[in-house]
C-alpha positions in Angstrom: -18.7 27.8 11.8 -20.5 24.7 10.9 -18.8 21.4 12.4 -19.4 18.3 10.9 -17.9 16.4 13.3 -18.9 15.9 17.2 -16.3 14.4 19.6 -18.0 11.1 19.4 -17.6 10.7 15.8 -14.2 12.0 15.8 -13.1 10.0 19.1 -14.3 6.6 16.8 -12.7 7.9 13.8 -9.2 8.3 15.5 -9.4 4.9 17.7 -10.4 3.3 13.9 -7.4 4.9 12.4 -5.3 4.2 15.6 -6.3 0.2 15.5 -5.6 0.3 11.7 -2.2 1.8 12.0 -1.2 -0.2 14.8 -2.3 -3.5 13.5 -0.6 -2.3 9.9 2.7 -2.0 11.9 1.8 -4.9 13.7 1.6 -7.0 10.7 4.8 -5.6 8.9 6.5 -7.1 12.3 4.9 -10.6 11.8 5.3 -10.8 8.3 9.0 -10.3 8.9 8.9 -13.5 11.5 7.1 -15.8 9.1 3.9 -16.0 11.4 1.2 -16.5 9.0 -1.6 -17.4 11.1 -1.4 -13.8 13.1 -0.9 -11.5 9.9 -4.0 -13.1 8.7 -5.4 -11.9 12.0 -3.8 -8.9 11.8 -4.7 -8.4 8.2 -8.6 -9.1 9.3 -8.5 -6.7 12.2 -7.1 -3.6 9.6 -9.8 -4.5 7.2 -12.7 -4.1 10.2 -10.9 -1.0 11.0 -11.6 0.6 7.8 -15.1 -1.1 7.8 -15.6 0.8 11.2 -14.2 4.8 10.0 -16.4 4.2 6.5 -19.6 3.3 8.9 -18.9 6.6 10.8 -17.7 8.8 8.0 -20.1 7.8 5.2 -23.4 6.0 7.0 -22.5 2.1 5.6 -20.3 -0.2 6.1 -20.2 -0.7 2.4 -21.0 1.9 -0.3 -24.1 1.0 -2.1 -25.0 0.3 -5.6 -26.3 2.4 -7.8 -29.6 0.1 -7.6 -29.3 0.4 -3.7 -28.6 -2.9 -3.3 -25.8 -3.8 -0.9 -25.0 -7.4 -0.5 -24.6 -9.5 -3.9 -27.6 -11.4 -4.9 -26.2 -14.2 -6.8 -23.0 -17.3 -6.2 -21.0 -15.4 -9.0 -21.1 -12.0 -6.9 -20.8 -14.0 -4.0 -17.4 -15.3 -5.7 -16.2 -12.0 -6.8 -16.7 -11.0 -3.0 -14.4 -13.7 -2.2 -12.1 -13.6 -4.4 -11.8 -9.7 -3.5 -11.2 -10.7 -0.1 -8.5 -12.9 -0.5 -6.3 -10.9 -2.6 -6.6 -7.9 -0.3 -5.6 -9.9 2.5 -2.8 -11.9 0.8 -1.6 -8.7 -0.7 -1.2 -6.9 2.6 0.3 -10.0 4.1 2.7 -10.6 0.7 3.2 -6.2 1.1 4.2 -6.1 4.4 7.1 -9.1 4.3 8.3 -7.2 1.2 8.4 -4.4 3.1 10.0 -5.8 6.2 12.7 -7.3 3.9 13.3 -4.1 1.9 12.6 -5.8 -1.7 10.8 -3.4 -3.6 9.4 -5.7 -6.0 7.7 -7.9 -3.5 5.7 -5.1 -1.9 4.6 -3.3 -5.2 3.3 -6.7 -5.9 1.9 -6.8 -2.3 0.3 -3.1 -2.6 -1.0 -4.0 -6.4 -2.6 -7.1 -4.9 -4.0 -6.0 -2.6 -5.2 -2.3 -4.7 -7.1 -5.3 -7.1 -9.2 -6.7 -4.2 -10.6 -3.6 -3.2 -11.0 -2.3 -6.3 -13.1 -5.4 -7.2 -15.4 -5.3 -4.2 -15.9 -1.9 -4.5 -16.9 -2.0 -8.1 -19.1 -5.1 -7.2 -20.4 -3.2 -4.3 -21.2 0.3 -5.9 -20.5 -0.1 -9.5 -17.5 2.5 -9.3 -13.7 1.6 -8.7 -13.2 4.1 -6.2 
């Protein structure tokens, strides 16, 4: 039986996932009080957590491009990393208070926000949508 895993990888995997669901749950919790300042916190500290389990399951921190570049070269990719950024962030922080208010609209929004920033930076990043 070949493992892929040791218990150090795993160990970082499940603490990534653990600070990623707790800070998720976290942020649905502030959203719901109105504090804006610690969901973008909270928001930031999910996103690292992700960055952290894609280091350990795939190598990078970010998937590179098909010309093996990894960080954008030029102010317009610079923009689009931005821009990518913001919505995922605003669109888990706009998610989560339509969550915590149980509107249905408002966190489809949220999730679809959000969905368009990463799908940006990952197609700006490795040239693929997924």
């Amino acid at each position: 039986m070949n493992l892929r895993y040791d218990w150090r990888r795993l160990l970082v995997i499940s603490a990534g996932f653990a600070v990623l669901s707790g800070s998720l749950a976290r942020l649905f919790l502030k959203a719901q009080e109105a504090a804006l300042l610690e969901s973008i916190m909270l928001s930031g500290l999910a996103w690292s957590s992700y960055l952290v389990i894609h280091r350990v399951e795939a190598g990078v921190f970010i998937d590179p491009r098909q010309d093996n570049k990894v960080l954008p070269e030029d102010e317009r990719n610079w923009l689009y990393l931005a821009l990518s950024a913001a919505l995922f962030s605003v669109g888990m922080i706009y998610g989560a208070q339509g969550v915590s208010n149980q509107n249905f609209i408002q966190s489809t929004l949220g999730a679809a926000t959000l969905l368009l920033g990463y799908f940006i930076a990952h197609f700006e990043f490795s040239d693929k949508i997924v």
